[in-house]
C-alpha positions as CSV (number, residue, x, y, z in Angstrom):
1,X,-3.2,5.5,-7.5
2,X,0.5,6.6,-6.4
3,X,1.8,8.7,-3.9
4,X,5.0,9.0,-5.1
5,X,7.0,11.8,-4.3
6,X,6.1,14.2,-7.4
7,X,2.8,13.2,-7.6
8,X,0.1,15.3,-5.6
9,X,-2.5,15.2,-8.3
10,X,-6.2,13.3,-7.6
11,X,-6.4,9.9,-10.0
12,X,-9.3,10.5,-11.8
13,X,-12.3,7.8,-12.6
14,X,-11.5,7.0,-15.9
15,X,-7.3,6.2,-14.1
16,X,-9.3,4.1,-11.9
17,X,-11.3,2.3,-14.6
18,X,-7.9,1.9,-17.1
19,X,-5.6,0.4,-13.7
20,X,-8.0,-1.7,-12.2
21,X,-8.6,-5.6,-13.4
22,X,-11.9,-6.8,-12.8
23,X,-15.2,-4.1,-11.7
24,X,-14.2,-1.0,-9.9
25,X,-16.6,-0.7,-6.9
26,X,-17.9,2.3,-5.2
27,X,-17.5,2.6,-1.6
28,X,-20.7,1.3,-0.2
29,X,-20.0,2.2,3.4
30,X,-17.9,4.9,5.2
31,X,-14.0,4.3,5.2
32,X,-13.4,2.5,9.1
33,X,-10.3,3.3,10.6
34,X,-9.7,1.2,13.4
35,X,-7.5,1.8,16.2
36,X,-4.0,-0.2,16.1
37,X,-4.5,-4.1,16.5
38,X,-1.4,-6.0,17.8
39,X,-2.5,-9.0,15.9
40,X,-1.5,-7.1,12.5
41,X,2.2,-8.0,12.8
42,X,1.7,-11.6,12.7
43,X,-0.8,-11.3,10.0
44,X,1.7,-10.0,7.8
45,X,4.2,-12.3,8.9
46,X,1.7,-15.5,7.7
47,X,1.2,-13.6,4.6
48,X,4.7,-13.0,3.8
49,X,5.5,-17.1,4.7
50,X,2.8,-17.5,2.1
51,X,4.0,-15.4,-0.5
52,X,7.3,-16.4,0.3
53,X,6.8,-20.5,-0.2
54,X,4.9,-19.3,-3.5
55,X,7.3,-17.4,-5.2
56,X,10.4,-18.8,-3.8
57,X,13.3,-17.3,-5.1
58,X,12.0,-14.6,-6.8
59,X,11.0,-12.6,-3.9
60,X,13.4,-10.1,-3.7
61,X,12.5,-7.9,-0.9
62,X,9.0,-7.8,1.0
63,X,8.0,-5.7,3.7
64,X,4.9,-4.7,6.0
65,X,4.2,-1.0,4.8
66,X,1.3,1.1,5.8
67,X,-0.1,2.1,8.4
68,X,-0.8,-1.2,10.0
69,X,2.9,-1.7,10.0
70,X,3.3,1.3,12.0
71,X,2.8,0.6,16.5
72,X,-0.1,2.4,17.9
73,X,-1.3,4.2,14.3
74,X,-5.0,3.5,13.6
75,X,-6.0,2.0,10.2
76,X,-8.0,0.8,7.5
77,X,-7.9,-3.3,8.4
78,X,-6.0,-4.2,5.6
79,X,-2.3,-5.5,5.4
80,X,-0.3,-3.3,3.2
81,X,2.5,-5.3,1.6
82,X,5.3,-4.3,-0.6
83,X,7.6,-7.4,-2.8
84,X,9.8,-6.8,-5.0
85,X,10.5,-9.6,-7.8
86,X,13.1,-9.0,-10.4
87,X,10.8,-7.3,-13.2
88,X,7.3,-6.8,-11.8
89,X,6.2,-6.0,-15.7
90,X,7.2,-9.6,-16.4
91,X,3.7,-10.7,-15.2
92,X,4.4,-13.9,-16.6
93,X,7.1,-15.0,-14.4
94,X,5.2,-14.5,-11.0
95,X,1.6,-13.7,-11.9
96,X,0.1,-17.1,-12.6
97,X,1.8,-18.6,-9.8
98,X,0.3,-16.2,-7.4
99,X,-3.1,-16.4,-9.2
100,X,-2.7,-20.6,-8.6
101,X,-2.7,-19.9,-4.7
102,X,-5.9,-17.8,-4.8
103,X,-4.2,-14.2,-5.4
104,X,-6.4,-11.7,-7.4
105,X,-4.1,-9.4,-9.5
106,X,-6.4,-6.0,-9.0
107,X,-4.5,-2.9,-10.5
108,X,-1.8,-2.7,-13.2
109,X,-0.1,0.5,-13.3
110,X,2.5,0.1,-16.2
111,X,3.0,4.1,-15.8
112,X,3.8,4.2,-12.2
113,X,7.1,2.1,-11.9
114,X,5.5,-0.6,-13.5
115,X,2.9,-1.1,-10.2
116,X,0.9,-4.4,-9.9
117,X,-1.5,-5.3,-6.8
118,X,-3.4,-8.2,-5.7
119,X,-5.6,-9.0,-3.1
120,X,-5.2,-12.3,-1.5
121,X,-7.2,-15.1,-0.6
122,X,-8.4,-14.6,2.7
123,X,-6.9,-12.7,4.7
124,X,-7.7,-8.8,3.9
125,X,-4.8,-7.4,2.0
126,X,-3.3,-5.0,-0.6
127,X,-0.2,-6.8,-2.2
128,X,1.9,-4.3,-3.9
129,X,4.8,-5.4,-6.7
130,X,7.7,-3.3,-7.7
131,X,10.7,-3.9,-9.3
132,X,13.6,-4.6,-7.4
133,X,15.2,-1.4,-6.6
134,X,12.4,1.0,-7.3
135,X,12.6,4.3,-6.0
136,X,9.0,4.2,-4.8
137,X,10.0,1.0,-2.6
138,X,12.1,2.9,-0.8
139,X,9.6,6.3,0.1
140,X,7.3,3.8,1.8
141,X,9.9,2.3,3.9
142,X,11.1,5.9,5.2
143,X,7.4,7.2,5.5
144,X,6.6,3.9,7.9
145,X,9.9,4.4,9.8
146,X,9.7,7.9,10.0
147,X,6.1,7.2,12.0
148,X,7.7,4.4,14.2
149,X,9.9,6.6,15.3
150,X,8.2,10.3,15.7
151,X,5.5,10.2,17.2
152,X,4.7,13.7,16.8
153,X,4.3,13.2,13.0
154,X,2.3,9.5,14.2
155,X,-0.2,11.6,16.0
156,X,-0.5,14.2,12.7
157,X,-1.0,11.4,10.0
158,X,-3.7,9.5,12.7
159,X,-5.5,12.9,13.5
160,X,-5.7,14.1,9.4
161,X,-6.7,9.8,8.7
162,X,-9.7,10.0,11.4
163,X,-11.0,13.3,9.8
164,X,-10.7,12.3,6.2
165,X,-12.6,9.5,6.7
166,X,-15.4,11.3,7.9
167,X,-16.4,12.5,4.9
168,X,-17.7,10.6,1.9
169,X,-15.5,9.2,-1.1
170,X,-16.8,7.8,-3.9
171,X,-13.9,5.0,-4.6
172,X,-11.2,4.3,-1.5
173,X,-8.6,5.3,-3.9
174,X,-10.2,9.0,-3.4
175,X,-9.3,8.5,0.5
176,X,-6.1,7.6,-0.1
177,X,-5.1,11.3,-2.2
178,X,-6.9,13.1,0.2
179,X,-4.0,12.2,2.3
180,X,-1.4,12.7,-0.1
181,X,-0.3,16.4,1.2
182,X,0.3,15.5,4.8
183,X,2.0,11.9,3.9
184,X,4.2,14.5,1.6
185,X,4.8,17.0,4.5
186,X,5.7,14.1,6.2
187,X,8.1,12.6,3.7
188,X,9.9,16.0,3.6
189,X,11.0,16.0,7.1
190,X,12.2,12.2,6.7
191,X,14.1,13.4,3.6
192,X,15.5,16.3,5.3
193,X,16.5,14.3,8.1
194,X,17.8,11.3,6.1
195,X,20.0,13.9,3.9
């Protein structure tokens, strides 16, 4: 379910079945990538308030990742956030607070830096938890920035997203490896840049 920078391999069904809370569905209906919608920005920004008045102090860090985050790249219509809290495997000390305002904790990934993700109560969106200072934190944040700002690697990851979801996947997750070798290719050029 990661695509952290050492892992390249495809998460398997019975991964899927062991991180996910609740019933893993099957895709039903092709993967839509829609083109960039201006009004993503501020749907972040209400989540975040949200998730901000909830947890208070201990939101350490949260960002828009993903690739509606990114100006002009088409997506999936789903708002890709990143928090950190202080321990995210201390599920007692932020989990039944968000699960009071209608958050839906959906994957737990002890494994992969300790990983949690809800879904939230209305609008559509993928909630990811991290420790503060996890490595993987800061590969998203370069991957979005890098796209901001190169628009040459913008038009790579949109052109191999529009032709991956052509094809049928069984579970979104499935999508998302599929595009774990350009998003690498990707990364390596932000790394090499970045020193």
């Amino acid at each position: 379910m990661s695509s952290g920078e050492d892992d390249t391999r495809k998460t398997t069904e019975e991964e899927l079945r062991a991180a996910t809370l609740g019933e893993l569905k099957p895709l039903t209906r092709p993967i839509v990538v829609s083109d960039y919608d201006p009004a993503w920005p501020a749907l972040f920004e209400r989540e975040a308030a949200r998730v901000r008045a909830t947890l208070d102090a201990r939101v350490k860090r949260l960002e828009h990742v993903g690739s509606t985050s990114v100006p002009g790249l088409p997506a999936k219509p789903v708002i890709d956030m990143v928090l950190t809290v202080e321990d995210s495997a201390d599920e007692a000390s932020y989990v039944p607070v968000m699960e009071a305002a209608g958050y839906v904790l959906r994957i737990r990934e002890p494994h992969w830096f300790e990983h949690r993700m809800f879904k939230g109560p209305d609008t559509d969106i993928n909630l990811h938890v991290f420790t503060e200072g996890c490595a993987e934190v800061g590969q998203m944040l370069l991957f979005r920035d890098w796209l901001r700002m190169h628009p040459e690697d913008l038009e790579l990851y949109a052109a191999s997203k529009r032709e991956l979801a052509k094809q049928e996947w069984k579970y979104v997750q499935n999508y998302a490896d599929a595009k774990t070798d350009v998003v690498q290719r990707i990364l390596a050029k932000a790394r090499a840049a970045n020193g």
